[in-house]
DRENMI-875830 format. One record per residue (C-alpha): x negated, y, z negated. Coordinates in steps of 0.25 Angstrom, whole numbers, padded with zeros to 4 digits, always signed. Example, Ala and Ser with C-alpha at 12.3 -4.5 7.8 and 13.67 -1.06 7.14 Angstrom:
<nodes>
-0049-0018-0031;-0055-0004-0029;
</nodes>
This chain:
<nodes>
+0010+0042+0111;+0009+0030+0101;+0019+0022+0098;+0021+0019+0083;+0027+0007+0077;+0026-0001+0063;+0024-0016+0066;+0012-0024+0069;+0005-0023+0083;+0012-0036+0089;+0026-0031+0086;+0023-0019+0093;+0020-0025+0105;+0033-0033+0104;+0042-0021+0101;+0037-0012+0115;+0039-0025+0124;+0052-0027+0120;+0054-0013+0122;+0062-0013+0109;+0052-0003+0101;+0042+0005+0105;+0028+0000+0104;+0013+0003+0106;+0003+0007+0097;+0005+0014+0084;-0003+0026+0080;-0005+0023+0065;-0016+0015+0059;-0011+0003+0068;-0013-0005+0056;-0001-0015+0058;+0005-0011+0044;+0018-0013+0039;+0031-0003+0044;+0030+0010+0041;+0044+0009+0036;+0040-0001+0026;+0048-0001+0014;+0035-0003+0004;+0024+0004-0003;+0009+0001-0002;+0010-0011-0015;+0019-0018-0004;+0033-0017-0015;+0045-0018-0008;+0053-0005-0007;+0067-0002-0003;+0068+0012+0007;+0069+0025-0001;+0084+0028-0002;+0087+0043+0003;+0090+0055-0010;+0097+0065-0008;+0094+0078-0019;+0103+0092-0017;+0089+0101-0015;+0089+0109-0003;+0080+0104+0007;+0068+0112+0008;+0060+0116+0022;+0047+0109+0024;+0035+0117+0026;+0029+0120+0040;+0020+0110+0042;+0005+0120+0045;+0009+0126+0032;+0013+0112+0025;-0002+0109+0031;-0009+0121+0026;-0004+0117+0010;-0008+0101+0015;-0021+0106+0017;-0023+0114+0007;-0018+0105-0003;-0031+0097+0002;-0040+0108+0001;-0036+0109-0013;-0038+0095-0015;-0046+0087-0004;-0048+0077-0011;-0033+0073-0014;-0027+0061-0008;-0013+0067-0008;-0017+0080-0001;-0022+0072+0011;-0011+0062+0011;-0002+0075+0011;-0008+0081+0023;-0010+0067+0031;+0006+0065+0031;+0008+0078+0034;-0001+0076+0047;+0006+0063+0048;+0020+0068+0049;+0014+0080+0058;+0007+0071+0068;+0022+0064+0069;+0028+0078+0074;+0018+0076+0085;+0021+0091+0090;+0011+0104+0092;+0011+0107+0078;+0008+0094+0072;-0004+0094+0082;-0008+0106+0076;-0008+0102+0062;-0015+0089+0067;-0025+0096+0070;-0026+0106+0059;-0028+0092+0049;-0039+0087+0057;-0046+0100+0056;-0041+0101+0041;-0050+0086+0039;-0061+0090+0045;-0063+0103+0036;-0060+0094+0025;-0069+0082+0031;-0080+0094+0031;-0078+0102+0017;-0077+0087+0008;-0085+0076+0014;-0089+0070+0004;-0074+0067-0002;-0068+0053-0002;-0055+0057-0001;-0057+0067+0011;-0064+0057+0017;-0051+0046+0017;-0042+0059+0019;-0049+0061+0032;-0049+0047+0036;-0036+0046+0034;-0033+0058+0042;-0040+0052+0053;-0034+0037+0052;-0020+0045+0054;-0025+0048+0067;-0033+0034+0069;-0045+0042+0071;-0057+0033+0070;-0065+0043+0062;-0055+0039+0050;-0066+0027+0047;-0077+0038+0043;-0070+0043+0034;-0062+0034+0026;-0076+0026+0025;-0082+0039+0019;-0069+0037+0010;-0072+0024+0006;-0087+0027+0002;-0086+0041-0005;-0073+0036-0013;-0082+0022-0017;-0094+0032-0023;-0081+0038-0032;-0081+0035-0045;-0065+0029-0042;-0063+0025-0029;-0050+0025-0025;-0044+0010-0021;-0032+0014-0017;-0038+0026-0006;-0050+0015-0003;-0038+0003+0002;-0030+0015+0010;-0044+0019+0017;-0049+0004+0019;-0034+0002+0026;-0038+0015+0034;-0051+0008+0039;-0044-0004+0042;-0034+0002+0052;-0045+0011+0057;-0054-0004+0059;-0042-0007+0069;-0045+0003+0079;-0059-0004+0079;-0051-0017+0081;-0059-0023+0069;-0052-0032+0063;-0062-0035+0053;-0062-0022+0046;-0049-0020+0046;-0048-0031+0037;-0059-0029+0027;-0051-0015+0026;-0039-0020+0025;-0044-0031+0016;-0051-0019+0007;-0037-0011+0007;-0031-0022+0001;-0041-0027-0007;-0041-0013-0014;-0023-0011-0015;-0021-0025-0014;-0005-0023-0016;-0005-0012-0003;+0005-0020+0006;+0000-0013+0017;-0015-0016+0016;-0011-0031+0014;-0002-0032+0027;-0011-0025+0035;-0023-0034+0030;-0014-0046+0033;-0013-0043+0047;-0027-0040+0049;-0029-0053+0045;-0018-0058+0054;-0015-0071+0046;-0001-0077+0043;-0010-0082+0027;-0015-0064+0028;+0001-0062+0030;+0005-0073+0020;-0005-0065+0009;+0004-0054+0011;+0017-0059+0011;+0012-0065-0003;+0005-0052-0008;+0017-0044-0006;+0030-0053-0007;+0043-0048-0002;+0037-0034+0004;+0037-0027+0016;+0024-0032+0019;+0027-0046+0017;+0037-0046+0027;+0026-0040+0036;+0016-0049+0032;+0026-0060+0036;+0030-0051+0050;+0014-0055+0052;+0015-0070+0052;+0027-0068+0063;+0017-0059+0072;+0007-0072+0070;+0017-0082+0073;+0013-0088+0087;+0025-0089+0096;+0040-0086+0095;+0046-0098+0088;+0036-0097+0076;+0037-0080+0077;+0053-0082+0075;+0051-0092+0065;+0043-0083+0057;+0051-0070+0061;+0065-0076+0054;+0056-0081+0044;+0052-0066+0042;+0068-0058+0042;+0071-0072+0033;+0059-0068+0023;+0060-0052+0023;+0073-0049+0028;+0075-0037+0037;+0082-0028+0030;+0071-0027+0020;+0058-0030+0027;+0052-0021+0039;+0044-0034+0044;+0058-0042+0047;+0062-0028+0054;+0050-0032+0066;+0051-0047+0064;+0067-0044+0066;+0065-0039+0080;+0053-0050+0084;+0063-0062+0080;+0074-0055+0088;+0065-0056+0102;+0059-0069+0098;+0076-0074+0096;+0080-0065+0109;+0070-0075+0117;+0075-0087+0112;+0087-0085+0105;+0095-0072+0107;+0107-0077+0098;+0097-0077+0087;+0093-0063+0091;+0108-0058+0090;+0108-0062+0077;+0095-0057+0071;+0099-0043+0079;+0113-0041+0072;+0106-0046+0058;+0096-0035+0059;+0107-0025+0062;+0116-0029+0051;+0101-0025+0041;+0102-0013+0049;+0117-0009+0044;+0112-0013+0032;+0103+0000+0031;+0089-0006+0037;+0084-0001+0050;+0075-0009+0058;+0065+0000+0066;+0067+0004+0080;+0074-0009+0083;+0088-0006+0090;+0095-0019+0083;+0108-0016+0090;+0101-0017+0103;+0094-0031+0099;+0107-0036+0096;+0112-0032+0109;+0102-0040+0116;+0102-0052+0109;+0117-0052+0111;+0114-0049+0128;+0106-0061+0127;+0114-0070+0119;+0128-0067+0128;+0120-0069+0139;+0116-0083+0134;+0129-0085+0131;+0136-0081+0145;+0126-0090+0151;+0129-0100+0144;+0144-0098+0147;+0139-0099+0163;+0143-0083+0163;+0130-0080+0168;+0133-0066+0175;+0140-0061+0163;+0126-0063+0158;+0119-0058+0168;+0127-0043+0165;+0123-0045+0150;+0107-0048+0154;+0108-0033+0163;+0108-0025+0148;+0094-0033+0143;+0085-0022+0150;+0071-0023+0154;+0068-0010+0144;+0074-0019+0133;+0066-0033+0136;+0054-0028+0145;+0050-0039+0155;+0036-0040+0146;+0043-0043+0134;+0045-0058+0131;+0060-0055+0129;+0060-0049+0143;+0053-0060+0150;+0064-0069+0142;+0076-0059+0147;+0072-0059+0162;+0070-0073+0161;+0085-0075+0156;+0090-0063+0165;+0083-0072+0178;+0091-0085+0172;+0105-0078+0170;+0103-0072+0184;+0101-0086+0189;+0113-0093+0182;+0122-0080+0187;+0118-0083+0202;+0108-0070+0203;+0093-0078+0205;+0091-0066+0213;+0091-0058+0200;+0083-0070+0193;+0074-0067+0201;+0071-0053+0200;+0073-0053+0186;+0061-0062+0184;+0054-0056+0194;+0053-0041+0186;+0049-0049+0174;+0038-0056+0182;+0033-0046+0187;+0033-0037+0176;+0030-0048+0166;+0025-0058+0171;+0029-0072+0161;+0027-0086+0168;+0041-0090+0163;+0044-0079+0172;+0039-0083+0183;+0041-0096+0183;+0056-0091+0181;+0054-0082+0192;+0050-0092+0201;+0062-0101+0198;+0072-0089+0203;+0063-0087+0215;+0064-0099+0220;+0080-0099+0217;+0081-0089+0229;+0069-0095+0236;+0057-0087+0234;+0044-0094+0235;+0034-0092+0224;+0026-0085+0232;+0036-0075+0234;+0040-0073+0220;+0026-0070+0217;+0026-0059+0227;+0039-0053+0221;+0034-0053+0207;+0022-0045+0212;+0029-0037+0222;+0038-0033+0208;+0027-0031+0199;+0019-0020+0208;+0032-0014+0211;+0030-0003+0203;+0014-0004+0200;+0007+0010+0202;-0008+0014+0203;-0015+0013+0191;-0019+0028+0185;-0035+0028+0187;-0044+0031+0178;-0059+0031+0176;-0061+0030+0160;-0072+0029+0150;-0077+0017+0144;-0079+0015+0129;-0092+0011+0126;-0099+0015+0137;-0102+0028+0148;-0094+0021+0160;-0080+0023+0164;-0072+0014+0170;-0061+0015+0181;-0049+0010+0187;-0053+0013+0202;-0064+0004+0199;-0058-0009+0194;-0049-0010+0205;-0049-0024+0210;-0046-0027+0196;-0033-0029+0186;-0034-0020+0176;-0030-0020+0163;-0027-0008+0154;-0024-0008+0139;-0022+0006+0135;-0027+0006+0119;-0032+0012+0107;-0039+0006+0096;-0029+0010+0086;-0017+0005+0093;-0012-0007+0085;-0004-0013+0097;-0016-0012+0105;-0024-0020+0095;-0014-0030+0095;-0013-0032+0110;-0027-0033+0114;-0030-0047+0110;-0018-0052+0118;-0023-0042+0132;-0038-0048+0130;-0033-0062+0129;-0025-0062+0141;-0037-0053+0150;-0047-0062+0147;-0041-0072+0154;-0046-0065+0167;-0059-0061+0173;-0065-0047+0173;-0068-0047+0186;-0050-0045+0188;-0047-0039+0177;-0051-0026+0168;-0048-0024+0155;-0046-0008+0150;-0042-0003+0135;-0041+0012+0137;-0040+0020+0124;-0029+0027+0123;-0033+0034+0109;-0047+0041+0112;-0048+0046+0096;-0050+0031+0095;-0063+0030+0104;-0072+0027+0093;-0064+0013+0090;-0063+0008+0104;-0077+0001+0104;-0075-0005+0090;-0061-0008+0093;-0066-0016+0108;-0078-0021+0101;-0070-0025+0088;-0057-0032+0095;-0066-0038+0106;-0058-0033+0117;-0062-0036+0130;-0055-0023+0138;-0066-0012+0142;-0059+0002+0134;-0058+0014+0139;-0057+0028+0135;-0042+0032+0139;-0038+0046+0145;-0027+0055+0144;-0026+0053+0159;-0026+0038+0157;-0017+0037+0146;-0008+0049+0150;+0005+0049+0159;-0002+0051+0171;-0012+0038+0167;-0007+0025+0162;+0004+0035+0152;+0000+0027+0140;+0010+0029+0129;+0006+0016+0121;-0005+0009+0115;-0007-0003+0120;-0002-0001+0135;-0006-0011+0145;-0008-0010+0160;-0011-0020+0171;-0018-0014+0182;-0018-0022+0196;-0032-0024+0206;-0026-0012+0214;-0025-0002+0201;-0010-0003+0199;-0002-0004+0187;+0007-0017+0187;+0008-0019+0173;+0008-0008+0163;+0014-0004+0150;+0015-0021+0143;+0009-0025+0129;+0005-0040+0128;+0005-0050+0115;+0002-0065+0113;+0017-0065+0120;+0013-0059+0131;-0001-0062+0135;+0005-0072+0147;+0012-0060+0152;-0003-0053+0152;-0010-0064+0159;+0001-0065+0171;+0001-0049+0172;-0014-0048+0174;-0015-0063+0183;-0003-0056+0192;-0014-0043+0195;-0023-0052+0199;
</nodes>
């Protein structure tokens, strides 16, 4: 199962350690486009939401779907070169697919059989050709290139090519080029799609971020002033900012700039403002939190962010401030017990700020005992050197020596490590397999993958930074595949991205519940010398890579 979601990779990493959105790795084109719920049209125009119409006809009973399929398919058979047909049949397949039941399988299935018929009886027709491409990009099937490439050539023989189909196929390519992790094609692509519809909001944004430049983003904001896609292009200059104080500065600049109640981008930079404020200044959170909720009355719904919730938090935070303050530090201590670990996981930079706040309330309360086991979950699950060295202090408050905190830290963190699932899997790239059984002795690594997987793409740098700060000789680093229809872009996308992890081809053993139960794309785990699983499950970013580093040097 494959999480969906509408923002660029970074925030999705955000969101699941916060445990405020789901998160993972999106099955779409994994192109980092705009929100799905954008309220624009393809020249970038700003549009207000369709208002509902009510008509006093009798509602009619929608056809079955194999029988709404048969007349899709036979529409195309009349015409197979119409543009409409297929773009008919592909949202029907689209919204079938979504059913994800025995019967959309089936129709699935009819479709492909359907293209390859059609694939056999017009293989010389352009528009087949991008129909089946388009077919197969829907299912990010790497066999789409072949065939939107035939597109290209066949329709440039034409007597009229079409500019429009030509930009929509090049955009295709691009997000196919991804897989591959080559970042120079996508942007030739991409650079071609807009070259062709230069006022196509969408191909300008997603050529900005494959630049990755705040001048690429400031193009956009220019090129299409006051739209939805400005405001994203402005949410790309907040992802690039550095460090928090600059990331808040341009975040209020962005809900100052596009305000919320009109612009989807201030909707994600709304709740990244909120947790930069919840670390350094909750009041501020309070405030932004009843400010989107007053939007929300106002008719604008923002996403799968429970505001009410937020609010709740911040004020938890800002009481507890304020009872501390006051000297009334066990009234604070009760407040503290509702900020749940499944709210503000210890990996989250939030958590790592809450149990730091939780150890220093327990302390001024006259509980050092609970200080001290506060901080010591969040070391040993997280470990954060302003966690240890916190930790340290309340140790040494009921006389625990160093030494014997370290113990406890390790004691806690392989309280509940298990074996390591084995398995003995193939190699991209060359006839060996490798093992688990055979790297013990080693810390190994595992990034569960797909070359697809936006997130995924997105991590990798910050992973391979961190691992290659250790030798080979301690540490193995494995990428297993968790979407085999893929194999054809894993040598490219290694090659490509330069990554320095050996891939591997991943199994339903593997991957299944009785393996390493992958839901999620990317999903890493930490593997100690003696095969056990003591870290599983974390996602890292530029914030996290510290917390990487500790992990892997606490195996060794």
């Amino acid at each position: 199962m494959k999480a969906g979601g509408k923002f660029a990779p970074l925030a999705l990493g955000i969101l699941v350690s916060l445990g405020i959105a789901a998160g993972g790795c999106s099955s779409a084109d994994n192109t980092a486009t705009p929100s799905a719920a954008t309220r624009e049209d393809t020249k970038g125009t700003s549009a207000t939401p369709p208002r509902a119409t009510h008509t006093n006809k009798s509602p009619t009973t929608p056809p079955k779907p194999m029988k709404k399929l048969q007349t899709l398919i036979a529409a195309i058979d009349a015409h197979p070169d119409s543009f409409q047909a297929h773009e008919a049949l592909r949202k029907f397949e689209m919204d079938q697919r979504m059913l994800s039941n025995g019967q959309s399988k089936k129709i699935a299935s009819i479709i492909d059989k359907q293209y390859a018929e059609w694939e056999r009886r017009y293989p010389d027709s352009p528009e087949m050709q991008l129909a089946i491409g388009m077919h197969l990009n829907e299912q990010e099937d790497p066999r789409a290139v072949q065939h939107i490439l035939k597109y290209l050539e066949l329709d440039s023989d034409s007597a009229k090519p079409h500019a429009r189909a030509h930009a929509k196929a090049y955009a295709m390519l691009a997000g196919l080029a991804t897989f591959r992790e080559d970042a120079k094609a996508e942007r030739e692509y991409l650079h071609k799609a807009t070259m062709l519809e230069p006022k196509n909001a969408d191909y300008a944004i997603r050529y900005a971020r494959s630049m990755g430049s705040d001048a690429a983003f400031r193009d956009v904001i220019r090129q299409f002033p006051g739209t939805q896609t400005a405001a994203w292009a402005f949410a790309g200059m907040c992802d690039n900012a550095p460090n928090d104080t600059k990331r808040r500065e341009m975040f209020e600049r962005l809900l100052a700039q596009f305000p919320p109640a009109k612009y989807d981008a201030s909707i994600y930079g709304a709740f990244h403002l909120y947790d930069i404020y919840l670390r350094v200044d909750p009041a501020e959170a309070l405030k932004l939190a009843q400010q989107i909720q007053q939007v929300e009355k106002a008719g604008h719904q923002f996403g799968s962010w429970d505001w009410p919730k937020l609010e709740n938090l911040a004020q938890t935070f800002v009481e507890a401030r304020h009872l501390m303050d006051a000297g009334d530090a066990s009234k604070a201590v009760g407040l503290l017990g509702a900020l749940t670990s499944r709210r503000f996981p210890p990996i989250s930079p939030t958590g790592a700020m809450l149990a730091r706040f939780k150890a220093q309330v327990f302390a001024v309360a006259g509980k050092p005992n609970d200080a001290y086991k506060e901080l010591l979950q969040q070391q040993a699950t997280a470990p954060d050197d302003q966690a240890r060295a916190a930790l340290q202090y309340a140790g040494a408050l009921l006389h625990k020596t160093k030494k014997q905190v370290e113990a406890a830290v390790k004691a806690t963190r392989y309280a509940n490590a298990k074996m390591a699932p084995s398995f003995d899997l193939e190699a991209y790239g060359s006839d060996q397999s490798i093992s688990l059984a055979k790297l013990r002795g080693k810390v190994v690594f595992l990034t569960f993958f797909y070359p697809g997987c936006g997130p995924c793409r997105a991590e990798l740098p910050h992973l391979e930074a961190e691992v290659k700060q250790f030798p080979k000789t301690d540490l193995a680093f494995l990428g297993i595949n968790s979407n085999r229809s893929q194999d054809v872009d894993v040598l490219p996308f290694v090659k490509n991205g330069k990554h320095i992890f050996t891939p591997l081809k991943g199994t339903d053993a593997v991957l299944g519940p009785a393996g390493y139960d992958v839901k999620v794309n990317p999903y890493n785990v930490l593997i100690d010398r003696e095969g056990r699983i003591v870290y599983s499950g974390f996602m890292i970013d530029a914030q996290k890579k510290q917390m990487l580093r500790n992990m892997i040097k606490s195996l060794l």
